[in-house]
N, C-alpha and C positions, 0 to 999 in steps of 0.2 A: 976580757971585753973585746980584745982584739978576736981574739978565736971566736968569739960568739960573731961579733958581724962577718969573718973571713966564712964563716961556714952559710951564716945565712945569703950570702952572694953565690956560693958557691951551687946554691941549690937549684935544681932544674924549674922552670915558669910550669905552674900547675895547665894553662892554657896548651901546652906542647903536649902534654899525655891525653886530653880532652879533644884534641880535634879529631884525631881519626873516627872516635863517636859519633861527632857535630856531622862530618862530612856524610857519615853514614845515613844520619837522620834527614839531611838535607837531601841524598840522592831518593831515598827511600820514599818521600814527600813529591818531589820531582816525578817520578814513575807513575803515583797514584794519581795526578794529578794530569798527564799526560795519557794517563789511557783511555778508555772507554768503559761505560757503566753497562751491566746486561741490558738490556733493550727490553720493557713490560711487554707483557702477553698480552694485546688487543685484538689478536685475530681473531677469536670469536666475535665481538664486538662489531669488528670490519667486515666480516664476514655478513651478518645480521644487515648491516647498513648498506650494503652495496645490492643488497637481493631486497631490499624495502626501495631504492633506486628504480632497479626492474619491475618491481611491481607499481610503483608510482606515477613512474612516468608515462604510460600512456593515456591517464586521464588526469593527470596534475602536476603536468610537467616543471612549473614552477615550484610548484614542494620539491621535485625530484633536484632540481639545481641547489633549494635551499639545503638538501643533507650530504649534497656533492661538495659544498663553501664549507659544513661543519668536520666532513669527511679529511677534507683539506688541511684545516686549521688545528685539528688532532695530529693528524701526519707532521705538522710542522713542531707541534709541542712536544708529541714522544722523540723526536730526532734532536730536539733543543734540549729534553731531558738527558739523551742517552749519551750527547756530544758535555755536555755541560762538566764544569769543573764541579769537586765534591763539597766545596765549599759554596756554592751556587746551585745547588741540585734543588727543586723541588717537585716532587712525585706529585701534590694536590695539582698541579697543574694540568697534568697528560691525563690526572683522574674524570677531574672536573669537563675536560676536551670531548674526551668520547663517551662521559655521562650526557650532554649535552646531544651528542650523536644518537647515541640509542635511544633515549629520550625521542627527540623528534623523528626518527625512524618509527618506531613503535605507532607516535600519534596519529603521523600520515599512512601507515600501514592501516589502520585501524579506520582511518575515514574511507580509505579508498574500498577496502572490504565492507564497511556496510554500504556505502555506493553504488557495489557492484550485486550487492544483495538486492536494494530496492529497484536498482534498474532490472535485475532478474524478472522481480513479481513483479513490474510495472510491465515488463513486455508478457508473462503471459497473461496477466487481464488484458491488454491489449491485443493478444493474439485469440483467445475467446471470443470474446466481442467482432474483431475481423471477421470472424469465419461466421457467426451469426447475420450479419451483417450481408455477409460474402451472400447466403443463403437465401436472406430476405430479398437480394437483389438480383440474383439470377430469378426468383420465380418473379422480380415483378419485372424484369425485362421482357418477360413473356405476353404482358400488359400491352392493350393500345397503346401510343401515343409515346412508345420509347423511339427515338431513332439513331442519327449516328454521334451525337453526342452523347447519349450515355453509351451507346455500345464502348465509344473510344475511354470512358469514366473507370469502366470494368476492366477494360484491357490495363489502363494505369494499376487498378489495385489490387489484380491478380500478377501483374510483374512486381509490384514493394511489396505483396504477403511474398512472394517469391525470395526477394532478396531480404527480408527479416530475416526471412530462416534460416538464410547461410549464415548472416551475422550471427547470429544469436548460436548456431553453430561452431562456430569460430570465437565464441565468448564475449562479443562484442555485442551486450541488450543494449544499453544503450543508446547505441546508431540504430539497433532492430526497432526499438519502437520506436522511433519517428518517424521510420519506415513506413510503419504501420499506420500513425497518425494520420500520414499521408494518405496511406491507402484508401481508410477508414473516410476521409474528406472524401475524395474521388468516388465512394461508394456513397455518400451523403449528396452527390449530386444528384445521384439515380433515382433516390427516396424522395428526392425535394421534388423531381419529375414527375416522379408517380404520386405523390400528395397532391400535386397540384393540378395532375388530370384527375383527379378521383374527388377534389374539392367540393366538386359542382355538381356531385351526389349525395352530398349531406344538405345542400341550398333549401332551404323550404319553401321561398317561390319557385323553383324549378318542379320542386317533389308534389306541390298542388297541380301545376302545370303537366305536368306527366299524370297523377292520379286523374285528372277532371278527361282528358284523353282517351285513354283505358275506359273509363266509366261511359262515357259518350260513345266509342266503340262496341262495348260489351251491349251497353242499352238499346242499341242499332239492331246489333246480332239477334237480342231477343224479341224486338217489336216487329222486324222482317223474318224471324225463322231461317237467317243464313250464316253463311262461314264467315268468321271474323281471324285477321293472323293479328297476333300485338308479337311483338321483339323485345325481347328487355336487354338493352346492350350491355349493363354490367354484369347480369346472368350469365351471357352470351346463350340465351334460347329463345327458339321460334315456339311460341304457342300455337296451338291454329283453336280456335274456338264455334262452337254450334248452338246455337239458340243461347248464347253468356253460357257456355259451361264447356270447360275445357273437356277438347278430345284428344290431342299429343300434345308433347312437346320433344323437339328435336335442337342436338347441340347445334349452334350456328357460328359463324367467325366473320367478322367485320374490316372493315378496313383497316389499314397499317398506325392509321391513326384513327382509329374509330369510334375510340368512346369520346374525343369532342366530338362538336356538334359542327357539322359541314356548314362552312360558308361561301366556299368558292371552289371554282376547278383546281385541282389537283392538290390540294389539301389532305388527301387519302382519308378524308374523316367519315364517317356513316351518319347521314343525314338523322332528324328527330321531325315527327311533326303526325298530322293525319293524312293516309294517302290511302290511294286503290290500285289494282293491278291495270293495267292498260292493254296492254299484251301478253301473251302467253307463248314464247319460243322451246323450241326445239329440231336437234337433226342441224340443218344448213345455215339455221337462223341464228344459231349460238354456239358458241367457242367454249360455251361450260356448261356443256352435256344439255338440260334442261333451262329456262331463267321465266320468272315472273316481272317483266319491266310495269316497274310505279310511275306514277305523275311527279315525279320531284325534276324541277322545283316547283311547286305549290305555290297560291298566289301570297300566305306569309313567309314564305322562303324566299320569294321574289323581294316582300319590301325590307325583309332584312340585309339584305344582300344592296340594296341601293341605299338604307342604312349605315352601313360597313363601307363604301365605296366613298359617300358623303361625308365620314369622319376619315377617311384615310386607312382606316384599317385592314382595308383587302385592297391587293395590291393592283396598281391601275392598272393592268396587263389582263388579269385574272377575270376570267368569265365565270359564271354563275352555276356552270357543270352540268350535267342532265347524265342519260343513260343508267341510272340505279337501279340494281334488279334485286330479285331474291334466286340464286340461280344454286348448280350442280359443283362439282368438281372440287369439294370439301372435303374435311376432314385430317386436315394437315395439322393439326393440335396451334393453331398458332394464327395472327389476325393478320392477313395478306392482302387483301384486296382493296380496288383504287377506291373503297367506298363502299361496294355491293356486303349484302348480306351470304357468305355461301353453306350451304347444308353437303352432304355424302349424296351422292346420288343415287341411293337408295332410301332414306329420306324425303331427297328431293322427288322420288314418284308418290310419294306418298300424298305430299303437300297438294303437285300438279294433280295430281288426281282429283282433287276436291272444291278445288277455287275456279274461277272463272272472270271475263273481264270486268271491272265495276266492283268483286271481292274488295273490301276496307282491309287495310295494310296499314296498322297505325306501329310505330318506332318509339322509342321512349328510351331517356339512361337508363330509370330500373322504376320496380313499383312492387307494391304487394298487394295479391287478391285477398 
């Protein structure tokens, strides 16, 4: 019995052959635990995100900071995974970070490209229409009664069709068509000018008022056997008539503002009414080759004109005008004169040739025989 316990004392602690194990196991744990995990593969992902940045942010610069915060906050979860002990590792996290990234890269990629789609076709219907536009408004500046207010309207919307272009050049339709919007306004002034001189040719009291004219001159022609001229100023032709039946007509050009109707000096408008030749110049007597001078103003030119003075609407300064001819030194494609009617001066011998003083000179916007 004694041997039995002298022996079991004598035996080495099982704990003494065991730890160099323990210590092993403990260093081994220690190491893993202290180093670093491989770092996940996001660079494609970051790559995708930071080029959906560039493209965002020049028309939604606010999305562009939102995938910069998500951009962020992924950077901060792969460095939190790759730093992280292994017993605190989770990968759904750095997953879920730059799922969320690509994600909203994609969606704001996706809006801004159809954006840039519909701004595309939105500016070239808008640049169609310009140039239609553009078209319609250079030939009606050609028109009486433009002056420097639309010339300056044109000048605006041939500088914005100008600078559309370079944008929309430079990839930028969107800014091009407002550009244009603009332009297309500025060119809407020019149309609203020429609607509104051209109005008061579709009027039906006026259009009686000019036919009963015409007809009262023509009926003249025919009852005397003599020369009759009628004008039709939206035509822009001088008829000359003999016994009511025409014998020419020649192109003619009016004042600068000539299809209204003249009510005061310097108005540049071409008078309307029934008149007769008075004088007949040429040589020293006239500065435009040939001129037929009329009786305007006529005694209803007169009361309208004190008409107009009585409500304010011609201005107190303004005299009632006179000197209105039919004269020479025509042919400029375009309506220049302070008022006068002018023909080519080969034309013009024509006319002179046939008329005489007391000739009926009747004016009218327009009419049809």
């Amino acid at each position: 019995m004694l041997t039995t316990q002298y022996l079991l004392s004598e035996r080495p602690a099982a704990t003494s052959r065991r730890r160099p194990l323990l210590f092993a196991l403990v260093a081994a744990l220690t190491l893993a635990t202290c180093g670093t995990r491989p770092a996940p593969n996001v660079d494609p992902t970051r790559r995708i995100a930071w080029k959906a940045v560039k493209v965002v942010r020049p028309s939604a610069p606010q999305k562009a900071k939102y995938i910069q915060r998500l951009i962020a906050d992924a950077e901060v979860a792969t460095a939190a995974e790759v730093h992280a002990p292994w017993w605190r590792a989770n990968d759904g996290r750095t997953e879920a970070a730059w799922l969320r990234v690509a994600r909203a890269a994609a969606q704001a990629t996706r809006t801004v490209r159809a954006q840039q789609i519909q701004a595309r076709e939105r500016y070239h219907g808008q640049l169609v229409a310009s140039k239609e536009e553009l078209a319609r408004a250079r030939a009606e500046l050609r028109e009486a009664g433009m002056g420097r207010r639309e010339s300056a309207a044109i000048t605006r919307a041939l500088v914005g069709l100008s600078t559309a272009e370079k944008l929309a050049a430079q990839g930028d339709h969107a800014r091009a068509s407002d550009k244009l919007i603009a332009a297309r306004q500025s060119l809407g002034v020019i149309h609203s000018s020429w609607t509104g001189v051209h109005a008061r040719f579709s009027d039906k009291t006026l259009l009686r008022t000019w036919k009963r004219w015409v007809d009262d001159t023509l009926q003249r022609s025919r009852e005397r056997g003599e020369i009759a001229i009628i004008v039709n100023k939206l035509q822009r032709r001088l008829n000359v008539y003999y016994r009511g039946l025409k014998l020419a007509s020649f192109p003619a050009e009016l004042g600068a503002n000539g299809l209204a109707r003249k009510d005061h000096a310097g108005d540049r408008a071409t008078p309307e009414g029934m008149y007769r030749v008075v004088a007949l110049k040429q040589g020293k007597a006239t500065k435009y080759y040939k001129a037929l001078l009329i009786n305007y103003p006529n005694d209803e030119d007169r009361a309208r004109y004190a008409q107009g003075k009585a409500r304010g609407v011609i201005p107190s300064r303004a005299g009632i005008g006179n000197l209105i001819e039919i004269h020479g030194d025509g042919g400029q494609g375009r309506d220049w004169t302070d008022g006068c009617i002018a023909l080519t001066n080969d034309d013009m011998d024509r006319v002179f040739a046939r008329v005489h003083q007391g000739t009926p000179v009747t004016i009218v916007g327009t009419y049809e025989q």
